[in-house]
C-alpha positions in Angstrom: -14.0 -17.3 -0.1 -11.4 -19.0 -2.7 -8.6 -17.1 -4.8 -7.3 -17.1 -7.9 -4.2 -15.3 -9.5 -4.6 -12.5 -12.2 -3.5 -14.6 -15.2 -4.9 -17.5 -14.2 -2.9 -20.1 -13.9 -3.5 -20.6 -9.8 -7.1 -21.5 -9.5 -8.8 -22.5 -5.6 -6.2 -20.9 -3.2 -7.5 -20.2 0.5 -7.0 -17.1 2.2 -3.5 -19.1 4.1 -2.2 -20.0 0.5 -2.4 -16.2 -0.6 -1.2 -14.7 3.0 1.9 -17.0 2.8 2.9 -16.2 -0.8 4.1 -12.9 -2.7 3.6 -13.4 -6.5 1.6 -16.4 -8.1 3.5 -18.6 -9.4 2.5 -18.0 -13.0 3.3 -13.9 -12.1 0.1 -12.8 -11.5 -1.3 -11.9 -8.3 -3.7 -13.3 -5.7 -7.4 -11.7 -6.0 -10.9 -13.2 -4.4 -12.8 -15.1 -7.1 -15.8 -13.2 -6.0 -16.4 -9.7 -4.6 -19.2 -9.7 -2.2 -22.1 -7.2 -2.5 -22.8 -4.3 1.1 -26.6 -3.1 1.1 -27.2 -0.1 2.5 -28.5 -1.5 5.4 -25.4 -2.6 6.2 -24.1 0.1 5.9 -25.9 2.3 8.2 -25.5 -0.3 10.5 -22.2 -0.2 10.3 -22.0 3.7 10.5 -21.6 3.7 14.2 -18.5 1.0 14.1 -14.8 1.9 15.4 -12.1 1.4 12.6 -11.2 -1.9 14.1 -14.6 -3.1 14.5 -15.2 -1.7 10.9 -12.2 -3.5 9.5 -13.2 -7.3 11.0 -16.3 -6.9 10.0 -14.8 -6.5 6.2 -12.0 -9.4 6.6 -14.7 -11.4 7.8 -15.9 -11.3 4.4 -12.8 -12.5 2.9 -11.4 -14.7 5.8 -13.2 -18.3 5.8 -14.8 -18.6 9.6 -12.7 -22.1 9.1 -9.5 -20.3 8.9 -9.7 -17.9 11.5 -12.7 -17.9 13.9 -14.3 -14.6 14.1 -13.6 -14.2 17.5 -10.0 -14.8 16.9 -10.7 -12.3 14.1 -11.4 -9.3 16.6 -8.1 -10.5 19.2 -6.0 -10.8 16.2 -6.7 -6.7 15.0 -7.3 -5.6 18.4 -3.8 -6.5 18.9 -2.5 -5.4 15.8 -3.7 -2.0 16.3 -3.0 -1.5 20.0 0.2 0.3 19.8 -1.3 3.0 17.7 -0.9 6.4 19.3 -4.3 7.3 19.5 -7.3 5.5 20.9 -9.4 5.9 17.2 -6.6 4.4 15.3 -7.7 6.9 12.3 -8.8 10.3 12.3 -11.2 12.2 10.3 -9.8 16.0 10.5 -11.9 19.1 8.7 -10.4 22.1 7.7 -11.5 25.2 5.9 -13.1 24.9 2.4 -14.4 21.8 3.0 -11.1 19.8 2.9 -11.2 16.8 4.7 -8.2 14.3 5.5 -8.4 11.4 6.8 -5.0 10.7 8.9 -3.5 7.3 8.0 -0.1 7.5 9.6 -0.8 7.0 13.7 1.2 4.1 13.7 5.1 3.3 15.6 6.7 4.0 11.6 4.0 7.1 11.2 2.8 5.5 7.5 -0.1 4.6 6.4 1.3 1.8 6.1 1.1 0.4 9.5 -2.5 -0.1 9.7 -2.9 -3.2 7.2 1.2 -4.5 8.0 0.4 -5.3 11.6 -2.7 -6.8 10.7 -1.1 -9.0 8.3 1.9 -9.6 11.0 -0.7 -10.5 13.4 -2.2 -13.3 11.1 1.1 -14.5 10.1 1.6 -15.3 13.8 -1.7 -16.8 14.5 -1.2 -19.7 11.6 3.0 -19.8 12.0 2.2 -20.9 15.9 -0.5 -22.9 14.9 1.0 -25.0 12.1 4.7 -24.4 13.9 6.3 -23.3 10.5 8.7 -20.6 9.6 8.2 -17.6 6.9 11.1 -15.3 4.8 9.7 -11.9 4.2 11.0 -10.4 1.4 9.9 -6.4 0.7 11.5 -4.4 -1.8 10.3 -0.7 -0.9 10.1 2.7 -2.1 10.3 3.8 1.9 7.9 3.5 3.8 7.1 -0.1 3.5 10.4 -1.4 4.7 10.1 0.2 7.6 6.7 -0.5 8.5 7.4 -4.3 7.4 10.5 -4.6 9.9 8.3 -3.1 13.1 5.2 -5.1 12.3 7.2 -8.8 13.3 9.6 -7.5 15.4 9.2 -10.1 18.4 7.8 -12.2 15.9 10.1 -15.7 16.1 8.9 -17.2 13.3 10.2 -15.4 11.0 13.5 -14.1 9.0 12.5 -10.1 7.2 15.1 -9.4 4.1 14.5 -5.8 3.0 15.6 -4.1 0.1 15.9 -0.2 -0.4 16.8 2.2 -3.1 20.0 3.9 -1.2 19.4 7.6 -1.7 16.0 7.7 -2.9 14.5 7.5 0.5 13.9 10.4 3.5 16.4 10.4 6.1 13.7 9.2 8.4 12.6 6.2 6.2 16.3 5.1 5.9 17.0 5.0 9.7 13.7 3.3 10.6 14.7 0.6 8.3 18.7 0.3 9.2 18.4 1.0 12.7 16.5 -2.4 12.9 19.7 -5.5 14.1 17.7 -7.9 15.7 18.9 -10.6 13.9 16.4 -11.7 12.0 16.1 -8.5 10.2 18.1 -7.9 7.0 18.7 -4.9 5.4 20.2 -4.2 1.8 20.5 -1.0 0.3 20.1 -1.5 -3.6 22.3 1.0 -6.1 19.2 1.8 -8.5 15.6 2.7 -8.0 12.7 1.2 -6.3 11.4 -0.5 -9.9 14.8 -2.1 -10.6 14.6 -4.0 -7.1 11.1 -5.4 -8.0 13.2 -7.3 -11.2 14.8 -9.7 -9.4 12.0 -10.3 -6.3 10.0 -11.1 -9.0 11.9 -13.7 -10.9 12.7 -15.0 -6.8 9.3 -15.4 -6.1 8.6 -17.0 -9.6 11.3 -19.8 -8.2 9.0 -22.4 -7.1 11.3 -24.4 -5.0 12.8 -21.1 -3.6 10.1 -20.4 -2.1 8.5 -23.8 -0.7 12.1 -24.6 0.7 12.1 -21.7 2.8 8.5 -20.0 3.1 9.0 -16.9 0.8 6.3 -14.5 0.8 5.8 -11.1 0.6 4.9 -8.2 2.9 4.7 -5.1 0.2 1.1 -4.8 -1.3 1.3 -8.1 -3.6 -0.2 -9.6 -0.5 -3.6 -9.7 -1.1 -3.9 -9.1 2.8 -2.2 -5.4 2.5 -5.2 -4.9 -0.1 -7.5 -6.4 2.1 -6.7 -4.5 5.2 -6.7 -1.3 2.9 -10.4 -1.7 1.9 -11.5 -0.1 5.5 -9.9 3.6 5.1 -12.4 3.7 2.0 -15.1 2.5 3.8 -14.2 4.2 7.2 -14.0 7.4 5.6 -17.0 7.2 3.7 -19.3 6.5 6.7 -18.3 9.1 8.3 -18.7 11.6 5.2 -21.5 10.5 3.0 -24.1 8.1 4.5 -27.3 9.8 4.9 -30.8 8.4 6.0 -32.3 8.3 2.7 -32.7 5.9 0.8 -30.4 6.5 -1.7 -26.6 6.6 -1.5 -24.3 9.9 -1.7 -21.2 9.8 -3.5 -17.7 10.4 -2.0 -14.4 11.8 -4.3 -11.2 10.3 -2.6 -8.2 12.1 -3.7 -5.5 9.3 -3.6 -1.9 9.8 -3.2 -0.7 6.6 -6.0 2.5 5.0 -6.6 2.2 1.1 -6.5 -1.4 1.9 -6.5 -2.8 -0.5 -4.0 -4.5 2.1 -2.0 -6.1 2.3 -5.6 -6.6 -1.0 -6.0 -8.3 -1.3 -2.7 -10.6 1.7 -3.6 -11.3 0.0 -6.6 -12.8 -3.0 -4.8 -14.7 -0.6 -2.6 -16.4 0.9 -5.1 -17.4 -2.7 -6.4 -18.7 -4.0 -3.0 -21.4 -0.8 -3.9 -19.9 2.1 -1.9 -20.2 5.0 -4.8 -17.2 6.4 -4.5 -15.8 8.8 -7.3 -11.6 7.4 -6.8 -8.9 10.0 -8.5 -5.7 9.3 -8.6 -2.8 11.7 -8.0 0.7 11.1 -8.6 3.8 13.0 -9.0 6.1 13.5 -11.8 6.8 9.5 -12.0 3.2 9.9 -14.3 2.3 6.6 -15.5 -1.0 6.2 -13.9 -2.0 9.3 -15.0 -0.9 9.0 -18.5 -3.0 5.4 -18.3 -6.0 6.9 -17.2 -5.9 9.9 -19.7 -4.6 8.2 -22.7 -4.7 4.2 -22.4 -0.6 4.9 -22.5 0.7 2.5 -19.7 4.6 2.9 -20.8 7.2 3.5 -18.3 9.4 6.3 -18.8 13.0 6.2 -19.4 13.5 6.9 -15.7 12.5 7.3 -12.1 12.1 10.6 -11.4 13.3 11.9 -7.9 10.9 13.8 -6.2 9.9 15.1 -2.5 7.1 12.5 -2.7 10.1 9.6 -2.5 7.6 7.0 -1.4 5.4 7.2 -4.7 8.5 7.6 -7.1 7.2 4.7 -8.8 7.2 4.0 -12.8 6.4 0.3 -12.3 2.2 0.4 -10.5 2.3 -3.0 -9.9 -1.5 -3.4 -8.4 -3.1 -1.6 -11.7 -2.9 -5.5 -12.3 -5.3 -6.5 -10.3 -7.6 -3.4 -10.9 -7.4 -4.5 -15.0 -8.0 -7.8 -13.8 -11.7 -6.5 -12.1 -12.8 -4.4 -14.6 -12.4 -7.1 -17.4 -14.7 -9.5 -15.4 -12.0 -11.9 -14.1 -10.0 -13.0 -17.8 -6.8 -14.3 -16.7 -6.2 -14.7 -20.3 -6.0 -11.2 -21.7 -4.9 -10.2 -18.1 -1.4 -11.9 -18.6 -0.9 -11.5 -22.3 -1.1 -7.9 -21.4 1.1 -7.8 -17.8 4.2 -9.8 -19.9 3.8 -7.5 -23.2 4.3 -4.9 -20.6 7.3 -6.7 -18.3 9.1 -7.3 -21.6 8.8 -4.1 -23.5 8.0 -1.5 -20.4 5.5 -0.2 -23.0 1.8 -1.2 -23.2 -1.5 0.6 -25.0 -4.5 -0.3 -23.8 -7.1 -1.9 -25.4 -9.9 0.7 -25.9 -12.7 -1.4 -24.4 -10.6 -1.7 -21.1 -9.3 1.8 -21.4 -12.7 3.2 -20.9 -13.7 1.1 -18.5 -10.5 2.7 -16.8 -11.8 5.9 -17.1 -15.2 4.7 -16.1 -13.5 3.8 -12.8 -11.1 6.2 -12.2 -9.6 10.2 -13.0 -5.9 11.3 -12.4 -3.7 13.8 -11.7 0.2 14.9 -11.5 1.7 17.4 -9.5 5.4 18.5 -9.8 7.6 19.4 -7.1 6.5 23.1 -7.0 3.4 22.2 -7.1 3.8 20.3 -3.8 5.1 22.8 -1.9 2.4 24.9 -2.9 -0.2 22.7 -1.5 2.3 22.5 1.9 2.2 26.2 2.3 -1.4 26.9 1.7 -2.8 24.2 3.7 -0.4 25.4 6.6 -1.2 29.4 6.0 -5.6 28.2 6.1 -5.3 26.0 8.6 -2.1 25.7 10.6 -2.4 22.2 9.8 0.8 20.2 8.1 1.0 17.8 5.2 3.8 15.5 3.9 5.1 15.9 0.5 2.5 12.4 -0.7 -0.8 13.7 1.2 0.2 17.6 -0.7 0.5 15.9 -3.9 -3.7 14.6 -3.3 -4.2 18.3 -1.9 -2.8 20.1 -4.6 -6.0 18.7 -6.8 -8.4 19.8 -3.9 -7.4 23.8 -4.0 -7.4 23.5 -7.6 -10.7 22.0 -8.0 -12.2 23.1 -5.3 -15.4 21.7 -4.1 -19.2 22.4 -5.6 -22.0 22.7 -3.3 -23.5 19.3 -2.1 -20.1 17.6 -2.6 -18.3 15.3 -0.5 -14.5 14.8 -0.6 -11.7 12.9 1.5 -8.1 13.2 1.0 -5.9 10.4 2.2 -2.8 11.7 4.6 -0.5 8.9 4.0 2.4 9.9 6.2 3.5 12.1 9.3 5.3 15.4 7.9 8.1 14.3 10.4 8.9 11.8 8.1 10.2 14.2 5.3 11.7 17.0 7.4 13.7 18.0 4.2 10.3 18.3 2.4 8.8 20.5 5.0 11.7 23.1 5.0 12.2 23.2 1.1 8.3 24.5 1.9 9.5 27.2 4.5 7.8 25.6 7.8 8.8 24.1 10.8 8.1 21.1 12.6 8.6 19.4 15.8 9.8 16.3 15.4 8.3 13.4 17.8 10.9 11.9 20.5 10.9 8.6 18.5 11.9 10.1 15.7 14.5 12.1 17.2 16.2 9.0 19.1 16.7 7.7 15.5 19.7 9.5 14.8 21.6 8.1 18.2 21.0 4.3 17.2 23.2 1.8 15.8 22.9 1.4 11.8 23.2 -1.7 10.0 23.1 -2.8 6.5 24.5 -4.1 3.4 24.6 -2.8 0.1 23.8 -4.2 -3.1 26.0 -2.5 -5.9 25.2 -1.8 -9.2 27.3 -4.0 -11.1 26.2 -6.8 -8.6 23.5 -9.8 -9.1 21.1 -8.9 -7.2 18.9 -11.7 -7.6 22.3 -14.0 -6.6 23.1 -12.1 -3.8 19.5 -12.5 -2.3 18.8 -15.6 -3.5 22.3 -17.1 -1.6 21.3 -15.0 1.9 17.9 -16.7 1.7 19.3 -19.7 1.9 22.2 -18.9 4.0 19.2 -18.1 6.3 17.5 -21.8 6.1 21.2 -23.3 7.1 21.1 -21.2 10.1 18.2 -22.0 11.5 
């Protein structure tokens, strides 16, 4: 398996090239130049699989046996998901009128997260001891990720972590699991502006070819084709276990997505490619520019990041639609990046019409406002006694109000612990008991710096990056 970039201009790239890198160099970013095909054969013989089983057998496909042996495969995940807090790693829960969610968040940071970061962490550390090389990890993060990013290499030598966040536009939670982290090779900067204004100068950083050979910059937010990668298995995971009959003839599954950078998306996407039929919709909050893709073609930020109790998907800039235009118009690098830098430069793009409806072909939407959330949070906790977060209530929202038909099959995807977004959770009128770890939080040393407003930012990181180098 080889890899390419979205707008072509970084042909023949091994899975190593693409772990160790954010952005291709010409902007785009790193996809397989092939997707291979699953039979249902396959499938049914993967049906009685663990997730970590499931999820090797999947990187396997994308992982050359040359890279990393598949025996080293199975240590490297095992590992990776052995601090999890329960034995499955996922869970699969049912509740009344046939809602289903599948639980994401058993990780140390309780995201979703967590599952494909210390995977990725743990095959950063198998080719960084290998080669004996150093990395810089720089994440720019709507909240969860940073978090996630900083606990997936802690121990982890090899490597510096620079971390950006948009201060006051994260949970209380999401803040301290980020600046509660001083080991020093952690570095945390809290940005004056949103999470879309940090991606600016990351990007034109990563674009900085010597930058980033001088001092091994790559990325851990979902540019890394290995997030995406990782990602692939709560699709197929949760279709397994919900859809696969004995006949001959495969059922479809409806995945209600929570969507902000949209690479649980894009993963779906590439799912539904390998053959699973999956029906993918994807639900956002007020910050609406999937949606407004999907219904209209009308992939135009708005004027401004809304804030919303969904703080993790307050996202106007869905950097992984990228890679999902990039599959559905057959691999053209071309039109790909004439369209991505009409849209970088004038935050306003119409879609052709012939991509457009293979958009819609692909995909449906939804929004939810805030009430709307809460709404979700207090019904699904009156049926069932069961609690959402604010992200997996904006996905059930669309389930209670379009319920399912007879013979269908849905999945939601819970994307975070509700004790991440205590403020959420009481605007709603519940309770919660928050876990120990979570608790401890608040009696820990905080440490970070803060980028103002009026500041370079792309300066300012640039110079600690290499500050970093002269260190070591």
């Amino acid at each position: 398996m080889r890899y390419c970039s979205t707008r072509g201009g970084a042909p023949d790239r091994s899975f190593r090239d693409v772990l160790f890198s954010g952005y291709a160099p010409d902007g785009g970013m790193f996809m397989p130049e092939c997707v291979p095909s699953l039979t249902p054969n396959t499938l049914r013989l993967w049906r009685s699989l663990s997730y970590p089983q499931l999820l090797c057998e999947i990187c396997s496909l994308y992982i050359a046996e040359q890279e990393i042996p598949k025996q080293h495969l199975q240590e490297l995940i095992s590992q990776a998901l052995s601090s999890f807090s329960i034995p499955d790693v996922v869970r699969l829960v049912k509740l009344k009128d046939s809602l289903s969610i599948l639980e994401l968040f058993h990780g140390e940071t309780l995201a979703f997260k967590d599952l494909a970061m210390t995977c990725t962490a743990q095959f950063l550390r198998y080719f960084l001891r290998r080669d004996s090389k150093r990395a810089t990890i720089l994440v720019g993060t709507s909240g969860d990720t940073g978090g996630s990013a900083i606990r997936s290499v802690l121990g982890l030598s090899e490597v510096d972590i620079v971390v950006v966040f948009p201060r006051g536009r994260v949970s209380r939670v999401q803040e301290l699991q980020m600046t509660t982290s001083i080991a020093d090779h952690v570095h945390v900067f809290a940005a004056d502006g949103t999470s879309d204004d940090i991606d600016v100068p990351l990007r034109r950083l990563f674009a900085d070819a010597e930058l980033v050979r001088r001092h091994g910059l790559m990325s851990l937010n979902s540019v890394n084709w290995c997030r995406i990668l990782v990602q692939t298995a709560h699709f197929l995971f949760a279709y397994l276990q919900l859809s696969l009959s004995g006949g001959d003839e495969l059922e479809v599954l409806e995945v209600l997505v929570p969507t902000g950078g949209a690479g649980n998306i894009a993963a779906g996407c590439i799912m539904k490619l390998m053959g699973i039929p999956l029906r993918l919709v994807a639900m956002v909050n007020a910050n609406d520019i999937v949606h407004r893709t999907v219904q209209s073609g009308d992939f135009s930020m708005s004027d401004t990041v809304k804030q919303t109790l969904a703080p993790a998907i307050d996202i106007q800039d869905p950097y992984n639609l990228e890679r999902v235009f990039w599959l559905l118009s057959g691999g053209d690098g071309v039109m790909v990046k004439g369209l991505m830098e009409e849209f970088q430069t004038t935050h306003t793009l119409a879609l052709p019409a012939s991509l457009h409806q293979q958009v819609c072909e692909l995909l449906s939407s939804g929004s939810v406002c805030d009430d709307g959330i809460l709404e979700a949070m207090r019904r699904c906790w009156q049926d069932n006694h069961y609690l959402i977060c604010p992200h997996t209530a904006v996905a059930v929202w669309r389930h209670y109000q379009s319920p399912v038909t007879a013979g269908e099959n849905r999945c939601c995807l819970a994307t975070a612990s509700p004790a991440k977004f205590q403020e959420a959770v009481q605007r709603a009128g519940l309770t919660l008991d928050l876990p120990e770890a979570v608790r401890a939080l608040e009696l820990l040393e905080t440490r970070c710096a803060v980028l103002e407003r009026s500041e370079d930012w792309e300066s300012k990181l640039r110079q600690h990056i290499q500050a970093l180098r002269d260190r070591t």
